[in-house]
Structure formats: structure tokens, C-alpha cells
C-alpha positions in Angstrom: -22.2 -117.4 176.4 -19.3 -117.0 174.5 -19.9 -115.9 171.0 -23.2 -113.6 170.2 -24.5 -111.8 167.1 -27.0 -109.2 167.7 -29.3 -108.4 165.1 -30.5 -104.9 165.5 -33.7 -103.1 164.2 -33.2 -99.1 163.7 -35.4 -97.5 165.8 -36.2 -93.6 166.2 -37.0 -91.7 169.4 -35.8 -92.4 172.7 -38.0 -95.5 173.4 -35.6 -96.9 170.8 -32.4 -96.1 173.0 -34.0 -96.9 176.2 -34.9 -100.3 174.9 -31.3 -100.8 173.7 -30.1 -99.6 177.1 -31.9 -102.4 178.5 -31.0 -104.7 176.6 -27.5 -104.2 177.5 -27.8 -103.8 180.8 -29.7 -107.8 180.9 -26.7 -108.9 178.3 -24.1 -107.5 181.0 -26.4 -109.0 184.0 -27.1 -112.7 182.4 -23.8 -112.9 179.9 -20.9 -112.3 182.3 -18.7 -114.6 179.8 -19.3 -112.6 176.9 -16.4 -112.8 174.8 -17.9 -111.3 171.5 -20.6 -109.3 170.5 -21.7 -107.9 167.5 -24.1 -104.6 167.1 -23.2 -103.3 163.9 -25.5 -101.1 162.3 -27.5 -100.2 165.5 -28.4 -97.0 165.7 -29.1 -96.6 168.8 -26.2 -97.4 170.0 -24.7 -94.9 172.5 -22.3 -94.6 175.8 -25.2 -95.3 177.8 -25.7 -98.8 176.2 -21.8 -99.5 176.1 -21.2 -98.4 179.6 -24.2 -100.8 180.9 -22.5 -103.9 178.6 -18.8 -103.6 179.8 -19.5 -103.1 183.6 -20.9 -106.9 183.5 -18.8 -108.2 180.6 -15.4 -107.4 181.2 -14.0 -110.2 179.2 -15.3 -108.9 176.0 -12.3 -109.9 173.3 -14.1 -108.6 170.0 -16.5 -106.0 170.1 -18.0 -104.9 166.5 -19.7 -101.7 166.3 -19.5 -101.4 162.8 -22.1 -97.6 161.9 -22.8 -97.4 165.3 -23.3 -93.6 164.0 -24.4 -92.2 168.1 -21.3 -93.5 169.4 -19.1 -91.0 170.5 -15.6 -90.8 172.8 -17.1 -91.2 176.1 -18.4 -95.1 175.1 -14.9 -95.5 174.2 -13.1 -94.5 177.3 -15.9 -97.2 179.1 -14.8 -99.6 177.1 -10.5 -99.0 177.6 -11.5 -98.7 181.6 -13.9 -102.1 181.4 -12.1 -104.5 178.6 -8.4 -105.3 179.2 -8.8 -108.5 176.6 -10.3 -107.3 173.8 -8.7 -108.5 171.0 -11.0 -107.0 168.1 -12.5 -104.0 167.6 -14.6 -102.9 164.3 -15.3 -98.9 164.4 -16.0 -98.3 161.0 -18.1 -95.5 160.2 -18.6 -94.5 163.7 -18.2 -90.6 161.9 -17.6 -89.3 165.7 -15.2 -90.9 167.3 -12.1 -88.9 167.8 -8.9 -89.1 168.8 -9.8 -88.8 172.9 -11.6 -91.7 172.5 -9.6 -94.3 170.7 -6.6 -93.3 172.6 -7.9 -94.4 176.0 -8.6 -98.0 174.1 -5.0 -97.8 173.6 -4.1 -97.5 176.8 -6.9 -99.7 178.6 -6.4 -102.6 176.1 -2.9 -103.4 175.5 -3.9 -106.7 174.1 -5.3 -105.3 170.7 -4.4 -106.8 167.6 -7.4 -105.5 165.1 -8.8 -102.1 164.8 -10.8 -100.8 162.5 -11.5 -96.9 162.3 -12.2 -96.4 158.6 -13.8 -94.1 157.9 -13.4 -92.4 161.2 -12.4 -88.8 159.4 -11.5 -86.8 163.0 -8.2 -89.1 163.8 -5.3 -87.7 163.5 -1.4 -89.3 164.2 -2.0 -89.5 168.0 -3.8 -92.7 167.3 -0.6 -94.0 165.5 1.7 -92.6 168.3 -0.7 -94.2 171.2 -0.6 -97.3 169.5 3.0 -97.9 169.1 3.5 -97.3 172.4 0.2 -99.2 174.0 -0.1 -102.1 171.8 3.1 -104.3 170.3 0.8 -106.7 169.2 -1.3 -105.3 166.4 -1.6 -107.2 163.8 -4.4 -105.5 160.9 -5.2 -102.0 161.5 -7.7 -100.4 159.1 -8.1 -96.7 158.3 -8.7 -96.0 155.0 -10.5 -92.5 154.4 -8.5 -91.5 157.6 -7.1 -88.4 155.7 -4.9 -86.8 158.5 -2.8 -89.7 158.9 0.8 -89.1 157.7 4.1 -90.6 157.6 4.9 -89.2 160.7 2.6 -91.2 162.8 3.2 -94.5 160.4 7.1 -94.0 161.6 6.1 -94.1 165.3 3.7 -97.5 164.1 6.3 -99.1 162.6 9.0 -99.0 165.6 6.7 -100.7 167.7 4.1 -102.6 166.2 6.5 -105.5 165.1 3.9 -108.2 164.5 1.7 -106.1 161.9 0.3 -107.9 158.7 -2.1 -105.8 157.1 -2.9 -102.2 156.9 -5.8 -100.7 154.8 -4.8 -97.0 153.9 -6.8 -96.3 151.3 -7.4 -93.0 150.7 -5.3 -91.8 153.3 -3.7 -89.1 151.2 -0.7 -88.3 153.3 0.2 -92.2 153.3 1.4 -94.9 150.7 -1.0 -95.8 148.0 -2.2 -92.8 145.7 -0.5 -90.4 148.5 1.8 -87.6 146.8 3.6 -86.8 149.4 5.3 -90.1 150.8 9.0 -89.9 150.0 12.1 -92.6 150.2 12.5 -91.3 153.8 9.0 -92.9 154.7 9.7 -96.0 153.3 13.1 -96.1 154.7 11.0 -95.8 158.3 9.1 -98.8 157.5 12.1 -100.8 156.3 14.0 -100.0 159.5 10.9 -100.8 161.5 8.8 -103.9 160.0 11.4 -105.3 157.7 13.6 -105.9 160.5 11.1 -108.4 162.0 10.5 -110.1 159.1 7.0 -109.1 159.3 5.9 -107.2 156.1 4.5 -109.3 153.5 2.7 -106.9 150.7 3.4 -103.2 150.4 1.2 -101.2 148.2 2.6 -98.1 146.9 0.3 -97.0 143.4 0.5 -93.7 142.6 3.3 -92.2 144.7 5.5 -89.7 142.5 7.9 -88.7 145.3 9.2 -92.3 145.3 12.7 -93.7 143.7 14.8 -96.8 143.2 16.1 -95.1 146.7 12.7 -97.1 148.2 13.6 -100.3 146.8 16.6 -100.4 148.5 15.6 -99.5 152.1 12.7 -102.8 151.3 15.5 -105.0 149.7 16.1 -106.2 153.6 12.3 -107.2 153.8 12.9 -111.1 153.5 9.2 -111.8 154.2 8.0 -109.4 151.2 6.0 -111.4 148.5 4.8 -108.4 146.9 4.8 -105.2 146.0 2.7 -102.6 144.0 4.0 -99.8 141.9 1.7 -98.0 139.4 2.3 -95.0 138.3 5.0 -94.5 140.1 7.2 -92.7 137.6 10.6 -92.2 138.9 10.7 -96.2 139.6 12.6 -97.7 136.7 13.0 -101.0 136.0 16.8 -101.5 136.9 15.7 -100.7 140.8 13.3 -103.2 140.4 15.7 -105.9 138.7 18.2 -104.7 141.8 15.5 -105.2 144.1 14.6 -109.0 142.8 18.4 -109.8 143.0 18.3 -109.6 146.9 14.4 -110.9 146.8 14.1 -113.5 144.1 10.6 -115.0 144.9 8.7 -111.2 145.1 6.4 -110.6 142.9 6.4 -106.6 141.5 3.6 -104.9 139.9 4.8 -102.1 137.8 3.2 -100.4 135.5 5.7 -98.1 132.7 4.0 -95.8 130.7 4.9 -96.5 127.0 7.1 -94.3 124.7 5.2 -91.2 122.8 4.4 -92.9 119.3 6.3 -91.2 116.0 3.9 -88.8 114.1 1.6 -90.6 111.4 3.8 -90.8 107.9 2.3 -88.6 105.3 0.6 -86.0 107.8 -2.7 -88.1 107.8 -5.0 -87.7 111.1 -3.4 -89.2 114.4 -5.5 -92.8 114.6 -4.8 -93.6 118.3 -4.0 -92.0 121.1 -0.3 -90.8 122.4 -0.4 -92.8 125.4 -0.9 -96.3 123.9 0.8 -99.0 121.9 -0.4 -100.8 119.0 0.2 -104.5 119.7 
């Protein structure tokens, strides 16, 4: 068997988990080809199930465990020590795992190239740093609502994961978009890193006040940009952008320039719009 969706009923009490158990324990026993399995939203999901799965299904390449809400570290660390080719894994929601956890899938499964943690509020930067230096060929990684996360561990991500293509960092608030403190040094990190292998295609940046023209010109070298987002970042002006299309022609930008403060109303009668917008 080499693809297989599980639905899952949610069950209370420990007859719920023991049956779950079971079932894994048969899966691992009848489904030694198992390359993907998918339990999301089973909660009765713990180490006890995972660890019966991987011991027969080694070969596992996409594991979704989507709010698996039971599972905690330990079913990770099974998981790194039983699943060298996984490819895939969906953690979202999955409110404790930690760091300890997703590190040792770092190091048991060096051929990741999708992980998903959002949502996952306990990880810090050692995730980033572990892997950079465990898995060169991410390609998505997913951690929005991942609020520790900071441009220090994105630098570490960015030296070594050279084949990235998406990253969901929403609500990360020490990161890119609608994160105050990212500055031109950040972004110079990412050029450096991504940029240089012509990997970086979209870069969202909304809401990042820190930011200058400074960051347009460490991403000028990104030949494989298409686009970029920049709302609300107020000390962008338009010349860095027109700089920036002169290297990148075929980018697309999405600025956003907050108009100029209307003149008082002639005559002293009442104000009839408000001092952000423009009458058209």
C-alpha cells in the first residue's frame, strides 16, 4: 500500500487510544510499504500509536498529523529514529510539540522538504538552526503563529536551505510581514543567502517600519523575484522601488503610499472626509 487516508472518529477514554494503538500496530504489521498516511484530526493520536506505525513502516515519505492535539516530543523522536525518507510532514496545531521534538526529525530525516509547525507556539530558533544544518533540501516550511521565531534563526535558514520556495510566517512577529522589528540587516541575510541561488520568488514584507530603500538593494541581486509586497512600509519610497525595477524589470511591486494630508476646507466649513483619503 502506497498511499492511505485515514479517516478518524474522535473518541474519549482510553478504549479510544487503545483501539488507535491497534490499529497502528496492524497498519505497521500488514502495510510495510506505506509511503503516506494521513490522521489528521485524530485525537487520539499519541507516541504510543506513532511508535507502533513507524517500527513496521519505515518508508513513510509524508506523514500528516494535522491537530493531532495528544501528540507530544516523544512521537517525534520515534518518528526521526524510524523514518529516514520522509519527505512531508504536516504538524499543524499539534499545541505541544516543542523544540526537543522537531529537532530530532531534523536530524533523523535529512530528506525533508515540507514542514509544517503552524501553530506550534513552543518553537523557538533552534528549529531554524537544526534545519539549516540537517536539511538542504527544504523546500515550503510553514510556521505562521510561531511567535518566537526571529531573524536570527531565518539567517541560519537562509545559508543553508538553498532550494526554499515558500515560507508562511504569518504572524510570526519577530519576522517579515507585519513584524516591527525586521531591519535592512535581515533582509540583507536573505539576499546573501537565497538570492544567491536564484531561489526566491515572492517576498512579503507588509507592515515592516524598520525597513528602507537599503532592503531593496540587498534583493536587487534576486533574479528569480517576481514579486514583492510592501504596505505600509513607510520609509520605502518610490525612487528605491524604481531603482529596484531597473536591475529587475519583470517584478511586480505592491506598494502602498499613504496620500498627502488634504488642505483645510475653504471658508472654515466642517471637514467632509477624512485626513487620510483622497477625493478622486
Amino acid at each position: 500500500m502506497a498511499d492511505e487516508t485515514v479517516p478518524c472518529e474522535h473518541h474519549n477514554g482510553s478504549g479510544g487510544h487503545d483501539s488507535f494503538v491497534l490499529f497502528c500496530f496492524i497498519l505497521s504489521e500488514g502495510c510495510p510499504l506505506l509511503e503516506q498516511l494521513n490522521i489528521s484530526w485524530c485525537d487520539q493520536v499519541t507516541k504510543d500509536g506513532i511508535q507502533a506505525l513507524v517500527r513496521g513502516c519505515g518508508g513513510l515519505k509524508a506523514l500528516f498529523l494535522k491537530g493531532c492535539t495528544q501528540l507530544e516530543d516523544e512521537a517525534l523522536k520515534y518518528i526521526g529514529a524510524h523514518c529516514p525518507e520522509l519527505v512531508t510532514l504536516n504538524l499543524q496545531t499539534c499545541l505541544q510539540i516543542t523544540d526537543e521534538g522537531l529537532i530530532t526529525i531534523c536530524r533523523g530525516c535529512h530528506k525533508l522538504q515540507s514542514l509544517c509547525a503552524s501553530g506550534c507556539s513552543n518553537i523557538t530558533d533552534a528549529i531554524l538552526n537544526a534545519l539549516g544544518q540537517n536539511c538542504p533540501r527544504l523546500r515550503i516550511l510553514e510556521v505562521a503563529r510561531c511567535s518566537q521565531l526571529t531573524d536570527v534563526g531565518f539567517t541560519t535558514l537562509a545559508r543553508n536551505c538553498h532550494e526554499l520556495e515558500k515560507m508562511d510566517l504569518e504572524e510570526c512577529v519577530q519576522s517579515l510581514s507585519h513584524c516591527e522589528l525586521v531591519t535592512d540587516d535581515g533582509i540583507r541575510h536573505l539576499g546573501n543567502g537565497a538570492c544567491a541561488h536564484d531561489q526566491l520568488e515572492v517576498i512579503e514584507l507588509d507592515n515592516c517600519p524598520l525597513i528602507t530603500d537599503a532592503s531593496l538593494e540587498h534583493l536587487k541581486s534576486c533574479h528569480s523575484l517576481e514579486r514583492i509586497e510592501l504596505y505600509d512600509c513607510q520609509q520605502i519610497t518610490r525612487a528605491g522601488i524604481k531603482r529596484l525595477r531597473t536591475h529587475l524589470p519583470n517584478i511586480k511591486v505592491h506598494a502602498y503610499f499613504a496620500p498627502v494630508t488634504p488642505p483645510p476646507s475653504v471658508g472654515g466649513s466642517r471637514q467632509r472626509f477624512c485626513r487620510c483619503c483622497i477625493i478622486l
